[in-house]
C-alpha positions as CSV (number, residue, x, y, z in Angstrom):
1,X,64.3,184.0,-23.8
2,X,67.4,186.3,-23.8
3,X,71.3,185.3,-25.2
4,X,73.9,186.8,-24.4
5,X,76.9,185.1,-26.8
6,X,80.7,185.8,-27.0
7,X,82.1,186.3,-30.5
8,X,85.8,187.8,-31.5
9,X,86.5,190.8,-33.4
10,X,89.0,190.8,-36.8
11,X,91.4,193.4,-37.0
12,X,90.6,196.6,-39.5
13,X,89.0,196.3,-42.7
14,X,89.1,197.6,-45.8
15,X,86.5,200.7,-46.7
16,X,85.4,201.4,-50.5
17,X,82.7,203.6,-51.4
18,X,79.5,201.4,-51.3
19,X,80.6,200.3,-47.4
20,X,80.7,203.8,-46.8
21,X,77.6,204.8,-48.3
22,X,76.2,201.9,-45.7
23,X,77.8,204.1,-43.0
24,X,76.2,207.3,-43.9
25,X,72.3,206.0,-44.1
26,X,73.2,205.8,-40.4
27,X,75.2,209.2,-39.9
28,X,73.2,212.6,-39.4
29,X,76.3,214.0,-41.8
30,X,78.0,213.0,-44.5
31,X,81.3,211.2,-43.3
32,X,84.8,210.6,-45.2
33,X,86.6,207.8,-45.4
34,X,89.3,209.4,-43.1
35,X,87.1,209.7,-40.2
36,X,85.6,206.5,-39.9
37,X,87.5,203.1,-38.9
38,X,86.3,200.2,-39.7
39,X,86.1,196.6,-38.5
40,X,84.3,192.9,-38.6
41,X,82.5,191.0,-35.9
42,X,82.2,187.1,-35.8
43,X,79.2,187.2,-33.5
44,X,77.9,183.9,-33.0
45,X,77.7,180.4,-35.2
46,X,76.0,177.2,-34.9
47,X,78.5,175.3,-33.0
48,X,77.6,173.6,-29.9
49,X,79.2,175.6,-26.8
50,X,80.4,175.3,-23.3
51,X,76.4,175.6,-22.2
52,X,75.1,173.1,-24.5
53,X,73.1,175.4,-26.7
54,X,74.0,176.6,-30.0
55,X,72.3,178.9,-33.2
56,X,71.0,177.2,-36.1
57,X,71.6,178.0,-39.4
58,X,67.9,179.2,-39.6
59,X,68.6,181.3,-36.6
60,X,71.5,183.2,-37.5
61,X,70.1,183.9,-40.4
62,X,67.3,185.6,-39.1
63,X,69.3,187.7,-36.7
64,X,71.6,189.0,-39.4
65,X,69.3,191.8,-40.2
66,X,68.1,192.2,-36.4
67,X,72.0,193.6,-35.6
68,X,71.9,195.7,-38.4
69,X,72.0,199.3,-36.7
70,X,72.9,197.8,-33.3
71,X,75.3,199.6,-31.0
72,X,78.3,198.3,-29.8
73,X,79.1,199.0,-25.6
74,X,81.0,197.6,-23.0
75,X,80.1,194.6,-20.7
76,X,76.6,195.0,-21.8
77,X,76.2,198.6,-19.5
78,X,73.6,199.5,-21.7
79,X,74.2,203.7,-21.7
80,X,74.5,206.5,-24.5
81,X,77.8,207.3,-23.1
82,X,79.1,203.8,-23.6
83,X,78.0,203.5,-27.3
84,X,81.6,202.9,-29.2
85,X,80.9,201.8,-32.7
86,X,78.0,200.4,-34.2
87,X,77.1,197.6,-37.1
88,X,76.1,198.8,-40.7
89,X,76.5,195.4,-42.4
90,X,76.2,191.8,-41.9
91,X,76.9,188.5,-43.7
92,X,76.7,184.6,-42.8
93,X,79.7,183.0,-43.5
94,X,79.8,179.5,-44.6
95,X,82.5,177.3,-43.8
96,X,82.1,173.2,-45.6
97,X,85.2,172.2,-44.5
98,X,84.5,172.2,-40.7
99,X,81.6,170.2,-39.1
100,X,79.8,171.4,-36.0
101,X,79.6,168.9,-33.4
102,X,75.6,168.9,-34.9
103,X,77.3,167.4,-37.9
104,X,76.4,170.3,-40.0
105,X,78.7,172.8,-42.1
106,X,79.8,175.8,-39.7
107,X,78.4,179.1,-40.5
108,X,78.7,182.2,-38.6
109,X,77.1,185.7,-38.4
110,X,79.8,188.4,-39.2
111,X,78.9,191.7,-38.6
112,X,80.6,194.8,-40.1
113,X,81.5,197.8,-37.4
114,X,82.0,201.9,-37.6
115,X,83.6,203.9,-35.3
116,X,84.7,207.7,-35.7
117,X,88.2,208.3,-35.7
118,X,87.9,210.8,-32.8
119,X,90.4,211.5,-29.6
120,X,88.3,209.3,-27.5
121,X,88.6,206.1,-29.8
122,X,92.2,206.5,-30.5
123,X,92.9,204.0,-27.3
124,X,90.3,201.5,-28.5
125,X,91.1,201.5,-32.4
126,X,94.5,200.9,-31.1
127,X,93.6,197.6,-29.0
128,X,91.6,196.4,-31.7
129,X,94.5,196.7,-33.7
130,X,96.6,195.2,-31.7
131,X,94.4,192.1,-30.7
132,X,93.5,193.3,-27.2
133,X,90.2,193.9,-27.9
134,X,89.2,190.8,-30.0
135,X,85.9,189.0,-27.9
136,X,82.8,190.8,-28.1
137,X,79.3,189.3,-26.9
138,X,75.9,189.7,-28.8
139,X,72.6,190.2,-26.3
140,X,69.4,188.9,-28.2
141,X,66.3,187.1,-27.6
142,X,65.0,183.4,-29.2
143,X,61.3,182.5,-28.8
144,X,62.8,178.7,-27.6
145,X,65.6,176.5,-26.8
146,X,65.0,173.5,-27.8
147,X,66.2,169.8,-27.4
148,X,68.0,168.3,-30.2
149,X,66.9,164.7,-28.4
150,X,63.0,165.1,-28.4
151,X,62.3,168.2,-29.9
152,X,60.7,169.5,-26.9
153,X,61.2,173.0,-24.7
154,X,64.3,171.7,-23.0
155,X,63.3,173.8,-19.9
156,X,60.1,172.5,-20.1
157,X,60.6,169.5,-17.6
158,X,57.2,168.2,-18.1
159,X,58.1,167.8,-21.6
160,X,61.6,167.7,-21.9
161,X,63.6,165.4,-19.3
162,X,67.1,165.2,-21.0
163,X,70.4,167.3,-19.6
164,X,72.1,169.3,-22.1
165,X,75.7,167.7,-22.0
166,X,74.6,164.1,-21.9
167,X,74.4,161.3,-24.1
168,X,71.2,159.5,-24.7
169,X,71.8,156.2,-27.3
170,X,74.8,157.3,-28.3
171,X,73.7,160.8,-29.4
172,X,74.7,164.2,-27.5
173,X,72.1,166.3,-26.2
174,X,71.9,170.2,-26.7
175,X,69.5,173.2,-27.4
176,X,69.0,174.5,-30.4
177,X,68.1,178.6,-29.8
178,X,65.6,178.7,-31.9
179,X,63.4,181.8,-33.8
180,X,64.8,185.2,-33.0
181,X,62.8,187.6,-32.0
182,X,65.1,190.6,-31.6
183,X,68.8,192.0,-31.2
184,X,69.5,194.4,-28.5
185,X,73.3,195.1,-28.6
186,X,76.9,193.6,-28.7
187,X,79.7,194.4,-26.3
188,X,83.5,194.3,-25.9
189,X,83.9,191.9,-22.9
190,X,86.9,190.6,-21.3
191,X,86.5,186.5,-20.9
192,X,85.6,183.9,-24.0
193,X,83.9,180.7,-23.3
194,X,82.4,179.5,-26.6
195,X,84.4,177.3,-28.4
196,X,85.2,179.2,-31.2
197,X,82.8,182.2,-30.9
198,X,82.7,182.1,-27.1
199,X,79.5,182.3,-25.0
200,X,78.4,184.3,-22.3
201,X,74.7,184.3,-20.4
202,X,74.8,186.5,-17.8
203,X,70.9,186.5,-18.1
204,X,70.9,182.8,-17.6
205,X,69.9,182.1,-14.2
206,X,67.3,184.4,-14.3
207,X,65.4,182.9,-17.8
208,X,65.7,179.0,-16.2
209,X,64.1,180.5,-13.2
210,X,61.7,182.6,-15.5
211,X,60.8,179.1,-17.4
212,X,60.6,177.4,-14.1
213,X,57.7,179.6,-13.3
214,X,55.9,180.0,-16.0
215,X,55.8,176.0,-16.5
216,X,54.2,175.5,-12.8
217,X,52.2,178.9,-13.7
218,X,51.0,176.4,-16.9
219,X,50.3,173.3,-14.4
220,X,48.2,175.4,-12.1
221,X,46.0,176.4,-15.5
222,X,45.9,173.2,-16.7
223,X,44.5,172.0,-13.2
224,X,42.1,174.7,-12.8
225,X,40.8,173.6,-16.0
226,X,40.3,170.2,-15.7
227,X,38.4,171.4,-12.0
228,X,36.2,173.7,-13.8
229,X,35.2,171.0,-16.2
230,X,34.5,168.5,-12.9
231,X,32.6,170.8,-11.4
232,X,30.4,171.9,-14.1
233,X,29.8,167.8,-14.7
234,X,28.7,167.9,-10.9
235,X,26.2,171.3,-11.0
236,X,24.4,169.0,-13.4
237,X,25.0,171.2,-16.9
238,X,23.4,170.4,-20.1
239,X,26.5,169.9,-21.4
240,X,28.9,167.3,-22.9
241,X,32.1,166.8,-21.0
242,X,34.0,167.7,-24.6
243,X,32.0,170.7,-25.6
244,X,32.7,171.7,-21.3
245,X,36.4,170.9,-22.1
246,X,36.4,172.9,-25.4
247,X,35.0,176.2,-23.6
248,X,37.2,176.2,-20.7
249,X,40.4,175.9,-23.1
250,X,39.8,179.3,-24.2
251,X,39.7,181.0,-21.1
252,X,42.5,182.3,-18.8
253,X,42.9,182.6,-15.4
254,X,40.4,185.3,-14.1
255,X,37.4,183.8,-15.8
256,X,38.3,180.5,-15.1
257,X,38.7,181.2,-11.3
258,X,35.2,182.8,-11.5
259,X,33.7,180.0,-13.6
260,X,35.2,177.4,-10.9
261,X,33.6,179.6,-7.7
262,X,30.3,179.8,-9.8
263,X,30.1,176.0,-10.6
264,X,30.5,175.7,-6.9
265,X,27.9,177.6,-5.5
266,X,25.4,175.6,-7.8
267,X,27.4,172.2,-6.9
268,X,26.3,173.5,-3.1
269,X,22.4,174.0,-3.8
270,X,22.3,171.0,-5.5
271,X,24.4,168.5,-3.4
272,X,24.8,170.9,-0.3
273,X,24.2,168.7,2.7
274,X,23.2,169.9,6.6
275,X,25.6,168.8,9.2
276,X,23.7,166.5,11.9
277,X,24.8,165.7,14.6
278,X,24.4,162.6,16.7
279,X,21.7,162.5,19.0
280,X,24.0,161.7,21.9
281,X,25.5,164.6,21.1
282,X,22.7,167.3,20.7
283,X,21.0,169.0,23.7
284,X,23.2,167.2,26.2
285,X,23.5,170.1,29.5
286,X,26.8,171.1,30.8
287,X,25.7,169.6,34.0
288,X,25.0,166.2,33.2
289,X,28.2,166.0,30.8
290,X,31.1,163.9,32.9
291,X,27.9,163.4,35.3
292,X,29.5,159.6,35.9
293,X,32.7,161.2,37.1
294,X,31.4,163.4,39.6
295,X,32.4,162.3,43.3
């Protein structure tokens, strides 16, 4: 499942001798202090936003080192030339003062940025100084998103049947984005939604759709399945229903579908049945059919 998420950029930051020795494991040369600006990220935290989803704790901590190395670009054109600065630290940041609308402590993934201080980046260093450039939006993947109501896939719908937004008893329903997988990028962007952070999921549509799929792809197994196991009962097998059951749950599609076509053809030998037709029906010539009609 991939996120894209909004986040907002602080202003310059300080550079000392062990940050920059962080910047030059990732520079082919060595690189002074005078040629490199650098700046902080707030990437993403575990408040509930705008779409009803939101990063654990657990989760952000497990992308902190994914975005380690990770370019920075613009509106997520993923292309070499785009590439503007690029992450060489990152922290959670704990906040106990403020509660999430979970009811936990907000925490937030703060990433630490380089860019050279060449011709090209003068404009940009200048907008991030000067608070134009301040939302930036992460792309990554989670294994699930999952409702904070049931515990289920919340795209699941044959699992999961509460809408992210509602109430249910009293208790607001969202998705937790849960288990990261990987970090692709983060990218200046124009428009905030989150909350504090800001979201944005231009991959959205496409994953629900994705989800959609592979949940009626996961039905149509499931049925096959259960058919298989039918059908060997039928064919006569000198097997138990379970230990049928417990085979066909290890196989996917291809062998199942040849299984089922298999189980078939011995259903037919051993049930098959000759179509008869009526005597009234059989042998009747075409001249003596509407015979009572003719005039």
């Amino acid at each position: 499942m991939n996120i894209n998420k909004q986040a907002g950029v602080d202003q310059g930051t300080a550079l000392d001798q062990t940050e920059l020795g962080l910047i030059n494991a990732m520079s082919r040369k060595k690189l002074t202090e005078e040629e490199v600006y650098t700046f902080a990220v707030r990437l993403c935290d575990n408040e509930v936003d705008r779409d009803g989803e939101r990063f654990p704790a657990e989760t952000l901590e497990e992308l902190a080192p994914l975005f380690v190395g990770k370019s920075g670009i613009f509106d997520h054109q993923w292309s070499a030339a785009g590439q503007t600065a690029r992450i060489y630290r990152t922290e959670l940041v704990r906040d106990e003062s403020v509660l999430t609308a979970a009811g936990d402590a907000l925490c937030y993934l703060k990433g630490y940025a380089y860019m050279l201080r060449t011709e090209s980046n003068k404009d940009l260093i200048a907008e991030i100084e000067g608070g134009i450039k301040k939302e930036v939006s992460v792309g990554c993947a989670v294994e699930e998103a999952r409702c904070s109501i049931c515990g289920e896939n919340i795209h699941d719908r044959s699992r999961c049947a509460h809408e992210k937004g509602r109430e249910y008893g009293g208790k607001l329903c969202w998705a937790d984005l849960v288990h990261a997988t990987d970090a692709y990028e983060w990218s200046f962007v124009a428009v905030p939604a989150q909350k504090n952070a800001g979201v944005m999921k231009s991959m959205r549509q496409d994953m629900e759709q994705l989800e959609r799929e592979a949940a009626l792809g996961r039905k149509y197994l499931q049925q096959l399945k259960d058919e298989v196991v039918r059908l060997g009962g039928v064919a006569g097998l000198a097997l138990e229903q379970e230990t049928l059951k417990g085979i066909v749950r290890k196989l996917e599609e291809p062998e199942l579908d040849a299984l089922k076509k298999a189980f078939e053809v011995q259903v037919d030998k051993a049930w098959g049945v000759e179509t008869q037709l009526p005597a009234w029906e059989q042998q009747v010539p075409a001249e003596g059919r509407d015979g009572a009609f003719l005039i």
